[in-house]
LUMGURO-845114 format. One record per residue (C-alpha): x, y, z. Coordinates in steps of 0.1 Angstrom, whole numbers, padded with zeros to 4 digits, always signed. Last residue first. Layout:
BEGIN
XYZ...
// end
This chain:
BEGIN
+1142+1238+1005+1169+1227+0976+1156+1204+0948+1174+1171+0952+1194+1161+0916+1180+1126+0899+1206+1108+0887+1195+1073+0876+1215+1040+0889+1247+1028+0877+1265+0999+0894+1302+0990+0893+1323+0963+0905+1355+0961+0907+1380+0930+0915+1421+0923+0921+1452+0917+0903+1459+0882+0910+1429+0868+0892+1413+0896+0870+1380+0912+0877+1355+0938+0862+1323+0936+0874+1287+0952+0866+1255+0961+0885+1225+0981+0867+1198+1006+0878+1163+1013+0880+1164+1014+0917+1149+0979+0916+1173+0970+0891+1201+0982+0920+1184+0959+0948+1176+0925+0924+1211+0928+0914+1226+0932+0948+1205+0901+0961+1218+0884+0934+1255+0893+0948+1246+0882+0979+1220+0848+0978+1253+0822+0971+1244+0806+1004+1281+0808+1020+1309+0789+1034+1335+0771+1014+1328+0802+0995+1325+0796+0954+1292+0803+0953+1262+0804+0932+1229+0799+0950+1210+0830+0927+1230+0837+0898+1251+0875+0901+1283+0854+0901+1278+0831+0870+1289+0854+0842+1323+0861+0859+1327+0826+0868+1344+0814+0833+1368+0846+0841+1380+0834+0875+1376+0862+0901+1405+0882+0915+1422+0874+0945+1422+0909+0957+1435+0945+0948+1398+0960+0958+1373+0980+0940+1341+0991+0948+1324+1016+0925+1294+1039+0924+1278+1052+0891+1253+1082+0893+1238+1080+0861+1231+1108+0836+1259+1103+0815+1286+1094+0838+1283+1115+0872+1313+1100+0900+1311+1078+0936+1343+1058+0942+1348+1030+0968+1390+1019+0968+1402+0991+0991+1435+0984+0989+1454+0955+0998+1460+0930+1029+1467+0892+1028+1434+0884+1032+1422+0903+1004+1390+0892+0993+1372+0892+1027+1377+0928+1026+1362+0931+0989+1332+0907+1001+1328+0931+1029+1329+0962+1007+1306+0947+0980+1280+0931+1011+1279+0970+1028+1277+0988+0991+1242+0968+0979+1228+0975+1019+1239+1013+1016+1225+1014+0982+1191+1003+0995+1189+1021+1024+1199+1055+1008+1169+1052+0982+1183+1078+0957+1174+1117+0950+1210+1136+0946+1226+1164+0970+1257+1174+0952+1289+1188+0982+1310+1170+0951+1290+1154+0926+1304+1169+0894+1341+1169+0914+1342+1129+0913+1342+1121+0947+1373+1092+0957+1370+1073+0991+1398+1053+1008+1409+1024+1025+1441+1007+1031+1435+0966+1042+1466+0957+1065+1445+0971+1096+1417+0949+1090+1382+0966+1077+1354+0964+1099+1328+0980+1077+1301+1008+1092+1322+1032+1086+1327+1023+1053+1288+1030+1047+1282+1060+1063+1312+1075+1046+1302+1067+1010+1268+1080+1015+1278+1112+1034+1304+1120+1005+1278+1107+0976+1252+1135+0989+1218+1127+1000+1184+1135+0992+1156+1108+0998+1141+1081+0975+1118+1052+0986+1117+1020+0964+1101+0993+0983+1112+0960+0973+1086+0926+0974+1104+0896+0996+1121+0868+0980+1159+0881+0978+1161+0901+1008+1141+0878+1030+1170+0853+1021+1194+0876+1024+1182+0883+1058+1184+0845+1071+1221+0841+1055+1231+0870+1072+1219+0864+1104+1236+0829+1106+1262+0847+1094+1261+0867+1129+1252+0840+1148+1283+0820+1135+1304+0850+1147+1290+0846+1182+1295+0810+1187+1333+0819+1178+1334+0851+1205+1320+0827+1228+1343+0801+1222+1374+0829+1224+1360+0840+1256+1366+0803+1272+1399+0798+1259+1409+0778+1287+1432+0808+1300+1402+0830+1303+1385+0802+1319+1414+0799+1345+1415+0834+1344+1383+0840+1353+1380+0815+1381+1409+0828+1397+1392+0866+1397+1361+0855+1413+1334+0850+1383+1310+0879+1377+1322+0885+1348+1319+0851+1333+1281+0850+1343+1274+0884+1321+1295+0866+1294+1273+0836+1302+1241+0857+1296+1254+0875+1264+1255+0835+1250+1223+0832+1264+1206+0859+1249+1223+0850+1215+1210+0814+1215+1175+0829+1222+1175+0855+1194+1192+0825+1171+1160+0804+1180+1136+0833+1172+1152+0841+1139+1151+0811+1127+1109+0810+1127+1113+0842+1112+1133+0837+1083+1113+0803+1070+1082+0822+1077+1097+0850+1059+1110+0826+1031+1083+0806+1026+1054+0835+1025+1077+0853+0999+1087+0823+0976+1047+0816+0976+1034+0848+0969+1067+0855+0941+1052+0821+0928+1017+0830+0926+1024+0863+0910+1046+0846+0883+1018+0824+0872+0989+0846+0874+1011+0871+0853+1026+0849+0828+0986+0832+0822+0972+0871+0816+0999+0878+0794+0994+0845+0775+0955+0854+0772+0960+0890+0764+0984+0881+0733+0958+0858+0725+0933+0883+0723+0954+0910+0707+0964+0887+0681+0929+0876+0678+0918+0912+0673+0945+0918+0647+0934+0888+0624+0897+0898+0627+0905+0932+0610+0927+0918+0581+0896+0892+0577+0864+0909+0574+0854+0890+0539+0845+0862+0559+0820+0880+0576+0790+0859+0574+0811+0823+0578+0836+0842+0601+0831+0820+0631+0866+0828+0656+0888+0800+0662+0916+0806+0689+0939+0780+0700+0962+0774+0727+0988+0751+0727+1011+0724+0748+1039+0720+0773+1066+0735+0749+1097+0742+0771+1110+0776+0778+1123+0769+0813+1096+0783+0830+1065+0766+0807+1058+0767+0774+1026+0773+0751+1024+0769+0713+1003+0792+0697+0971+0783+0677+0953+0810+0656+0918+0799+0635+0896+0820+0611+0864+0794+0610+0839+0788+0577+0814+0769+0595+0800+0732+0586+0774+0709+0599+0776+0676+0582+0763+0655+0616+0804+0644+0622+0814+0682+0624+0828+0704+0593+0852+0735+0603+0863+0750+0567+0891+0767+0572+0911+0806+0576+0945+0802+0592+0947+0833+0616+0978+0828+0626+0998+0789+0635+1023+0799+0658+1061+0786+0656+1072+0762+0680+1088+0740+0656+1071+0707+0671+1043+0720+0689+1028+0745+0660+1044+0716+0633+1023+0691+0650+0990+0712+0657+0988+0719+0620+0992+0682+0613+0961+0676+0639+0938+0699+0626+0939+0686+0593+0935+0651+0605+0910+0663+0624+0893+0681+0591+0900+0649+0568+0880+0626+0599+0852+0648+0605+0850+0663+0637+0841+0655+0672+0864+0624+0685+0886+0628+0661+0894+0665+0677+0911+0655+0707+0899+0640+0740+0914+0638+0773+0887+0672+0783+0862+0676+0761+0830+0666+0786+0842+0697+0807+0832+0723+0786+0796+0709+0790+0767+0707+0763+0787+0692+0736+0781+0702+0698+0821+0708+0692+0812+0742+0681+0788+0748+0715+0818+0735+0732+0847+0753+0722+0823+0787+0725+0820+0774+0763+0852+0777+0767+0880+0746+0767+0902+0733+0788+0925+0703+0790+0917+0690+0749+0942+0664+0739+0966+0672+0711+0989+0652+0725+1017+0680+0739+0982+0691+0755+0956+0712+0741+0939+0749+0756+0908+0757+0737+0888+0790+0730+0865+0792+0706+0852+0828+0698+0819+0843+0714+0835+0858+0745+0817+0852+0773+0826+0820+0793+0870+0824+0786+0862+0861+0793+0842+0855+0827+0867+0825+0834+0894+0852+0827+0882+0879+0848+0874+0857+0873+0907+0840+0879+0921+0876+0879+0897+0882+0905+0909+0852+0923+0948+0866+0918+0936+0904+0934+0923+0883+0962+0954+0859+0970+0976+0895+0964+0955+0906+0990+0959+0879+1009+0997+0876+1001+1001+0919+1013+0984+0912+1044+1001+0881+1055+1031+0903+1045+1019+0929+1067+1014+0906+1100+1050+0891+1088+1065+0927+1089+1049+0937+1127+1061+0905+1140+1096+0909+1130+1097+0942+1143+1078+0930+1178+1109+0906+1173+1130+0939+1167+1117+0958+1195+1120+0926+1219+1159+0929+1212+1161+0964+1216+1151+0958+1250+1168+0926+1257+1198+0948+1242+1192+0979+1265+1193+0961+1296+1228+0974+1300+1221+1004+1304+1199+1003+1336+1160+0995+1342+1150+0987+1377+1126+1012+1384+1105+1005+1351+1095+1021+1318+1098+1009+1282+1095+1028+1249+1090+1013+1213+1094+1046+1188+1079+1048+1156+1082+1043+1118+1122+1036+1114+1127+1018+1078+1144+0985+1078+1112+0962+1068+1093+0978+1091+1110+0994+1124+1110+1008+1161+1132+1029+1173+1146+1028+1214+1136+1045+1245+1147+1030+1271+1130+1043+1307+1142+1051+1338+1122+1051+1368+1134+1069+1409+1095+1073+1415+1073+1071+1390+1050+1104+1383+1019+1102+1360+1000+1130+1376+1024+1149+1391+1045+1146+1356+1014+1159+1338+1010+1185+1361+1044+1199+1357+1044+1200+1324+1009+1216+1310+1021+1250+1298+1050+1229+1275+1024+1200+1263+1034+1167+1275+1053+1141+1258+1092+1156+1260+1081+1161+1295+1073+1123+1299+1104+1115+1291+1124+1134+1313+1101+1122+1344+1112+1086+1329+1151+1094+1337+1166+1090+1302+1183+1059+1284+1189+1061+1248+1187+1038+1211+1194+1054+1183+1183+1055+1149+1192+1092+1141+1162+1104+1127+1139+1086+1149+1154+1080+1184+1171+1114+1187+1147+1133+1178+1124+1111+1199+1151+1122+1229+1156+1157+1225+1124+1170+1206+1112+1205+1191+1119+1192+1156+1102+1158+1164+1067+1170+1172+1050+1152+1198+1017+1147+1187+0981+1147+1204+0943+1141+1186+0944+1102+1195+0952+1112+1234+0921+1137+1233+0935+1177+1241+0920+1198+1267+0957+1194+1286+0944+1184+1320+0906+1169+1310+0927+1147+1287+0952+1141+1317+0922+1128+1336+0908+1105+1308+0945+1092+1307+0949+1081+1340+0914+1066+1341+0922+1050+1309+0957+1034+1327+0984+1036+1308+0998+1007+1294+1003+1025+1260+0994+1025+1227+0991+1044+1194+1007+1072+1205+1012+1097+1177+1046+1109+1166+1057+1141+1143+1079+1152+1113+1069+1124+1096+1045+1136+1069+1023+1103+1075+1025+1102+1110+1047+1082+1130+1046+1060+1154+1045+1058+1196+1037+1027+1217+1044+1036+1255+1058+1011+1274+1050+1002+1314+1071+0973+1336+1067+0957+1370+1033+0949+1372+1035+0920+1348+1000+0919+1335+1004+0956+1323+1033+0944+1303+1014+0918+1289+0981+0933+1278+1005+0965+1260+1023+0935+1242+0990+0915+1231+0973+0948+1221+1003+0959+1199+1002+0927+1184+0966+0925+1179+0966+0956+1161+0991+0946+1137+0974+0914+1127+0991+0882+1115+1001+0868+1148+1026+0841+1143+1048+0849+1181+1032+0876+1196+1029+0857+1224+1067+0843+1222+1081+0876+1218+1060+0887+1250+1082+0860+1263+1111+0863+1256+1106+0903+1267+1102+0892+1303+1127+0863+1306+1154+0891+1295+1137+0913+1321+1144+0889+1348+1174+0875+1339+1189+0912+1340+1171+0921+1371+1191+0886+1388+1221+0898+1371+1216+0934+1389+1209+0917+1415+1245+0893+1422+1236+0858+1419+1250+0840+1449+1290+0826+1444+1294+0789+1447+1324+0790+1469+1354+0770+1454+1367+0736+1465
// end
């Protein structure tokens, strides 16, 4: 019977830290403000005695970094103020004079460094030596690693202790991104309540216009049944309250000939869905009152282009009858107005509710995968430190190859979760200067392409050593799912072909493989949201790719045949970078 082995300490550390940072993820777990997040983590690692992190972001020109928090003490700090004659909120580090924040930010990566190190990359030049007296840990390392919003590096997330070695990085770069995760979900809460505010004020506006305005306005049913009218409506109809229309129709107020009037109009507006403009006619109520009216009625329909109803307009023209070209155009533009106004209040209120759903939806999976991937590096960790016999016998009982098969399902796991937020969450264009050679290669590189599959990159000479104004993240995540799905296309080998070139304006980019081909009756389908034709797969890629290039003001087409392979192509505006 074998030994039960102790736990070495470096494993024990490991556990340690990776218990840590699960559960400062947990506290900050579903808090929607920034600065409570950063409070709850700084609170936390002060609690634990062990570990210290300095919170450092950006400023706006981004050539520098501010610390924004930090588990230093205030005494600590009040007495390097009084060292340095600078305030904490008042000092920067500036990147171009940096090692390891240089590092960190513009190159994305994470690094170890002795913690004395550190601190002299934070500390004014004259004022070194002091400063590291002052704060001095004995024998500490600290990771320093970047820290993100939606994809784009705005700080550094640093962590001190005495036990810290390389490969505690991941936890470490794993709490970053959950603080990441946090950090997006506070600002979309942000964003939906101020979209939530901007839609009440909309609300407003149109309850102060559908209240105000001296015209009739009137929303009917597919049955001619009033569901909302203004208080215009409602003076005409001789009732005191808008709401005492609603469920009835027009025989319940007007003459019989007039609502039958009314009512054939309505008919041929609902069932031919053409508007009825600016029809000039005698409006006569059940007491014999009469008005000469100028009415428009418009047929209203829903998502899917069904007629739900109408919308009328009758404007009192009995002393300006003669007026009419003129009145005609403003109750175009008013009705106009009105079904813009609906559209927007509409499609707002769906993009807020597809965007709340799917980064709750993201994050709360997120957090379960995190913990399934933490153990999973855990039992490799374990394996390792199995006597040699062991090993091999769980070598030999395909042990690694499980793990290495739990670990691929994390990954699309991962994929599926991020195209999700890709496809319902707002796009932020931001351009910088690159040149197609860098952005080709950056990408490809960061492919795994099998050894049967021959790569290559083509530069059209009008672009060549040609610095252009794009969003690099954007293309780089539309190029990253083409070249894997050209990859995954040609599992009996091929070539792989991406190709940057200047075609009237446009920078277009290519991806082209000698694949399977795509079906002709799917080509049309392919860039629909769900549509798949992987056994595995949530059909969110290629419309993800769409929504990314039109939000760069650009388009994405394909060319395929089956047996001969696929290409797509986008276009997106060529804008040249000025030089200095």
């Amino acid at each position: 019977m074998l030994k039960k082995e102790p736990i070495s300490k470096p494993l024990s550390d490991l556990i340690e830290i990776m218990q840590f940072t699960e559960n400062v993820s947990t506290k900050i777990h579903g808090i929607l403000d920034m600065d409570e997040i950063f409070r709850i983590v700084i609170d936390e690692f002060r609690k634990s005695k062990k570990y210290t992190c300095h919170i450092l972001l950006l400023t706006d020109d981004g050539k520098s970094l501010k610390v924004a928090d930090t588990t230093v003490s205030p005494l600590k700090i009040k007495a390097a103020e009084r060292l340095v004659g600078i305030k904490l909120k008042n000092f920067t580090i500036q990147l171009d004079d940096s090692k390891f924040f240089k590092q960190v930010v513009r190159e994305g990566k994470t690094i170890q460094a002795n913690v004395n190190d550190v601190m002299r990359e934070m500390s004014p030049q004259t004022m070194v030596s002091p400063i590291i007296q002052l704060f001095y840990f004995e024998n500490a390392m600290s990771i320093v690693t970047p820290l993100e919003l939606h994809g784009r590096i705005i700080g550094t997330f640093t962590m001190t202790s005495t036990t810290l070695a390389d490969y505690f990085i991941p936890s470490v770069s794993n709490l970053t991104r959950h603080i990441t995760s946090a950090l997006e979900l506070a600002e979309e809460n942000s964003s939906r309540l101020k979209t939530e505010r901007l839609l009440a004020r909309e609300r407003d506006l149109l309850q102060a216009l559908m209240d105000n305005i001296p015209d009739a306005i009137y929303f009917k049913d597919k049955n001619s049944r009033f569901i909302r009218i203004n208080t215009g409506q409602a003076k005409k109809l001789g009732i005191i309250s808008p709401e005492e229309a609603v469920g009835k129709t027009d025989f319940d107020f007007l003459t019989p000939e007039h609502a039958e009037d009314a009512s054939n109009d309505e008919l041929q507006v609902l069932k031919k869905n053409q508007p009825l403009i600016d029809k000039v006619e005698k409006s006569e109520r059940m007491n014999g009152q009469f008005r000469w009216v100028s009415t428009t009625k418009v047929p209203i329909k829903d998502q899917k282009g069904q007629t739900t109803g109408l919308v009328g307009i009758s404007r009192d023209i009995t002393e300006r009858k003669m007026m009419k070209d003129e009145l005609k155009r403003y109750s175009e533009n008013l009705e106009e107005l009105v079904r813009q106004k609906t559209e927007k209040l509409k499609e707002a209120e769906r993009l807020a509710a597809i965007g709340e759903t799917a980064a709750m939806v993201g994050h709360d999976l997120a957090n379960p995968l995190q913990v399934i991937s933490n153990q999973l590096y855990l039992g490799k960790r374990m394996l390792e430190q199995f006597p040699e016999e062991c090993k091999k016998v769980a070598i030999e009982r395909g042990v690694l190859q499980m793990f290495e098969s739990v670990a691929g399902q994390i990954y699309y796991m991962n994929k599926i979760i991020n195209d999700l937020r890709d496809f319902a969450m707002p796009i932020k264009y931001e351009p910088a200067a690159i040149d197609a050679e860098t952005l080709l290669t950056q990408t490809l590189s960061t492919i795994i392409v099998p050894e049967n599959v021959r790569s290559s990159i083509e530069i059209d000479e009008k672009l060549a050593s040609t610095k252009f104004m794009v969003d690099p993240n954007i293309l780089k995540r539309v190029l990253i799912n083409l070249l894997t799905n050209a990859v995954q296309a040609m599992p009996n080998g091929g070539k792989l072909t991406a190709k940057a070139g200047l075609e009237d304006g446009s920078i277009t980019l290519s991806v082209k493989d000698t694949g399977v081909g795509i079906p002709k009756e799917n080509l049309d389908k392919i860039f629909e949201p769900l549509f798949t034709t992987k056994a595995k797969g949530a059909g969110l890629g290629l419309a993800v790719c769409k929504r990314l290039i039109e939000a760069h003001e650009g388009s994405i087409s394909v060319e395929s045949e089956v047996g001969k392979g696929t290409v797509f192509t986008m276009h997106v505006p060529y804008r040249r970078a000025t030089s200095g």
